[in-house]
N, C-alpha and C positions, 0 to 999 in steps of 0.2 A: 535568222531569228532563233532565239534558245525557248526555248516551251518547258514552263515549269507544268509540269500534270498532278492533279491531288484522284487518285483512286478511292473512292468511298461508297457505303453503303447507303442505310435508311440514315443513317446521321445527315443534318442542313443548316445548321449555324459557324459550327466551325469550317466545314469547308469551303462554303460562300463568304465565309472572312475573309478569310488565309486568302481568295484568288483576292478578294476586291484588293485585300491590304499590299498585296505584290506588286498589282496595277497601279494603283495608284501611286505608288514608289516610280516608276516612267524609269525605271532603269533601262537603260539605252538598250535593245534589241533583244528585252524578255522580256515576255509575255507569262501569265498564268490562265489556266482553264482546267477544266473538267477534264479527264482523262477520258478518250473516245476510241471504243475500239470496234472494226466492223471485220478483221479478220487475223489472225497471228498467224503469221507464215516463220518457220526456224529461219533464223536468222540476222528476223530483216525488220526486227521493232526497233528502229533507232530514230522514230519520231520525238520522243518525249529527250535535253536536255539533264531532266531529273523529275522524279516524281515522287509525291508522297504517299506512302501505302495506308490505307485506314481500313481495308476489310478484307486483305488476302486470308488471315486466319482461318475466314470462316469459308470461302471461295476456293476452292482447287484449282480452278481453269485462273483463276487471277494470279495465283501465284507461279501457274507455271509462264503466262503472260508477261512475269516482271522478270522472273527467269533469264527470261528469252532477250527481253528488252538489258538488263546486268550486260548480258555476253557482248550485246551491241553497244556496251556503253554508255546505256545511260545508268545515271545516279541514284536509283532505288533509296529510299528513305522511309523503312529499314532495311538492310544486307536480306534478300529474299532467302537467301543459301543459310544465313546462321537463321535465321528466325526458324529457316524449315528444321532444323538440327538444335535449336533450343529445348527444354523444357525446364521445372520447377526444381527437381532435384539438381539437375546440375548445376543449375544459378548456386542452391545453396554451399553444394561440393565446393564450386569454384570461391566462394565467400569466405568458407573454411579458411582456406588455403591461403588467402591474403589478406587475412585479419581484420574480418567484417563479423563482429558479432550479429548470431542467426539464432533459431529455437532452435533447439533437439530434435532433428529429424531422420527417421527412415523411412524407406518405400518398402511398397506391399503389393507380392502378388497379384494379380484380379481375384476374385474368389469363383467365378465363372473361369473356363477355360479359354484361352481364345480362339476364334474359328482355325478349322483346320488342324487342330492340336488334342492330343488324347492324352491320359497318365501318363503314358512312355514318353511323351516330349517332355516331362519335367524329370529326368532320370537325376540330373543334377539340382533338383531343389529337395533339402532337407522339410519330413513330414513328419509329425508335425514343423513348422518352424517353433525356434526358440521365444516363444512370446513371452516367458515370463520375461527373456533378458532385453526384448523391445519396451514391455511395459516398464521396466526398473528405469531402461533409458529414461522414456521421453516422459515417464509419470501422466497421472494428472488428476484437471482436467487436457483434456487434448484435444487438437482437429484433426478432423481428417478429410483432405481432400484430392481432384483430381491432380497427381504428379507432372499434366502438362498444359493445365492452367483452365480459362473458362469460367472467368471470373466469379460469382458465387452460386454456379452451381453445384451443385453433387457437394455441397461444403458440410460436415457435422462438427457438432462441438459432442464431444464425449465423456462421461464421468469416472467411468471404470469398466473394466475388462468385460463385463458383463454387458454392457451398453456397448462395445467395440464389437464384438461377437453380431447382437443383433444387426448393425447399421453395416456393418461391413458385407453382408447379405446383399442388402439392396444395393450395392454396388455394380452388379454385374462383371460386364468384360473391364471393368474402369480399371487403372493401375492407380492408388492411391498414394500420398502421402499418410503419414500419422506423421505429429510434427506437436511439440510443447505448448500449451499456453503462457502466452506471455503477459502476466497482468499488469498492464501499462499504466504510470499517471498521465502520460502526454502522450498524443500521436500524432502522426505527420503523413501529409500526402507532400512525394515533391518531383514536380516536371524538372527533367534532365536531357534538353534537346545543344545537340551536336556535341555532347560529354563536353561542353564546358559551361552554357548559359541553366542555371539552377533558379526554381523557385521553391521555396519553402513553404505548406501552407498548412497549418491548424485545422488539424481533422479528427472526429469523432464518428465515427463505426459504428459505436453503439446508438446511434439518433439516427430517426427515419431520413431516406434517401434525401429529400430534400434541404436538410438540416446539418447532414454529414460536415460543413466547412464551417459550422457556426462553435464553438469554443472559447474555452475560460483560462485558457493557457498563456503565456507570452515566454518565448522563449530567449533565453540570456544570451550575448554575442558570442560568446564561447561554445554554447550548446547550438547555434547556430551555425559557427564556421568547423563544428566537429563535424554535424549532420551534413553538411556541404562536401567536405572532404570524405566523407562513405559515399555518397552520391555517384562523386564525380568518379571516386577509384571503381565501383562497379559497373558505371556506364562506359569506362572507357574499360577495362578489360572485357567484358561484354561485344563491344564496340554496335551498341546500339545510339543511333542518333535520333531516337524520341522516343523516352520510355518513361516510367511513373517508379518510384520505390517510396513505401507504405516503410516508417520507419515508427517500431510503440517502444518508450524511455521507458524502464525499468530500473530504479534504482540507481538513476543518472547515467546511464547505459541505454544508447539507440542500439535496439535491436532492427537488422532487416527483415521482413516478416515478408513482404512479396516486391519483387524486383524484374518480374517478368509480364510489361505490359506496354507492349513496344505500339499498341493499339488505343494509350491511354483516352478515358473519357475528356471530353474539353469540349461539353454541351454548354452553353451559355447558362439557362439556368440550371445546373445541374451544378457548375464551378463556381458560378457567379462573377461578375460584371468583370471585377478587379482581374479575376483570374486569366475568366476568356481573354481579356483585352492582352493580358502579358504574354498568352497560348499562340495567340495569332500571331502577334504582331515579332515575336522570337520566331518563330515559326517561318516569317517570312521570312527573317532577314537571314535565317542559317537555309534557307533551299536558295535566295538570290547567292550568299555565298559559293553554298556547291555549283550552281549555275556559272558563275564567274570562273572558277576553279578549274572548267568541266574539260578535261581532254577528250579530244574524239579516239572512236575505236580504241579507247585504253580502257582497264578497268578501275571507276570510278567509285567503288563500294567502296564502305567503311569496313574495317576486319579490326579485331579487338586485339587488345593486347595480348590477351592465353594464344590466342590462333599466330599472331605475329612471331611470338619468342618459343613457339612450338615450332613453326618452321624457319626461326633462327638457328634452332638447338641443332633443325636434323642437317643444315646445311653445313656448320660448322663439322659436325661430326664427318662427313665427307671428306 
């Protein structure tokens, strides 16, 4: 029997989906359930077939858990090793680089030191930094927030150098972004599970939490199979298999603005009806997928494209 496992925190609607809607699929010799763990010994997690992660982010002992369970084979959903080795900045680097228009951003220091470190451990960072040539960069208004994500916390909207000064204080040990404002007419939330099933949805930011998917936009087929095509190129060089990217039109230009949410929301009401139902029910059929797929004792993760033709390059070179 193959055991799909869903790892989750206080969230209870999507993951009580996701097992019923598996089940009741009666795919011949899997099974979904609750992820149960009463001890991890090295080695020897090769209970779970595949599983889906929804709260290692915020768990240390979970992620070294799936860790452990990767080496045995089973099918992590998302790669526990890149999610541990992601953050915001690089998403954007890498975005650069293959022609995903992003805001104007640079990362920032902490303005605290971080433990264990004195003046002498920055011997190579220039003091002052050059802010006026960050400011000229990124202009604004601006954000600035945490470089390895944590959804809106620690997030400021900035006006000018004098308001950056202040807020950049309360920061602490945080390593920040400052990153452009992009003033958008249209916005988009869109789920991207197994880099290739896409849904597009009409999202506003600026309306209270509950309101966020309600919208006066409709978007043209063109601007649709553009946003599909960013989507898909990010989640597969990424090689994340369930993540979210927040895309704001500017001047008929999707910009990516956040691409790094391999933990996306998919609360019932929180998405609503239409959403959850598409969340789940994709949801199933790409982990029955990998379960089908599943080799034993082989490694069954997902690894992105940058990670692939990085160790294409070094092996040719050999």
């Amino acid at each position: 029997m193959k055991k799909i496992g869903i790892l989750f925190g206080k969230e209870r609607s999507f993951p009580m989906a996701f097992i019923e809607e598996v089940n009741k699929r009666q795919v011949d010799d899997i099974i979904a359930e609750p992820v149960h763990i009463d001890k991890v010994i090295q080695g020897a997690a090769d209970e779970y077939t595949v599983i889906v992660d929804r709260i290692s982010q915020d768990v240390p002992f979970y992620r070294a858990f799936l860790k452990d369970a990767a080496i045995c084979g089973t099918a992590v959903i998302n790669n526990p090793f890149w999610w541990s080795a992601d953050e915001k900045f690089f998403n954007n680097c890498l975005a650069v680089k293959i022609g995903v228009p992003v805001p104007k951003t640079v990362i920032l220091p902490s303005h605290e030191l971080p433990p264990d470190t004195s003046n002498e451990s920055f011997s190579n960072l220039a003091y002052p930094m050059d802010w006026k040539g960050i400011f000229e960069y990124v202009g604004f208004p601006a954000y600035m927030k945490p470089f390895a994500g944590g959804g809106w916390k620690n997030v400021y909207k900035l006006h000018d150098m004098e308001d950056f000064f202040q807020k950049h204080k309360e920061t602490g040990q945080l390593v920040m972004l400052l990153q452009e404002e992009i003033i958008f007419e249209e916005y988009y939330r869109c789920y991207c599970i197994g880099g290739k099933y896409v849904r597009i949805m009409g999202y506003e930011p600026r309306n209270p939490h509950h309101l966020r998917y309600t919208h006066n936009f409709t978007p043209s087929a063109e601007r649709l199979q553009q946003m599909e095509d960013i989507v898909l190129r990010l989640n597969q060089f990424l090689g994340y298999d369930f993540n979210t990217v927040e895309l704001a039109v500017r001047d008929g230009i999707p910009y990516a603005i956040d691409f790094c949410n391999p933990a996306p929301d998919a609360d019932r009401p929180s998405v609503g009806e239409e959403n959850f139902n598409w969340v789940v029910e994709t949801a199933a059929t790409y982990a029955i997928e990998r379960a089908l797929m599943h080799q034993p004792h082989r490694d069954n993760l997902t690894w992105g494209e940058y990670l692939k033709r990085s160790v294409t390059k070094q092996l040719l070179s050999h």
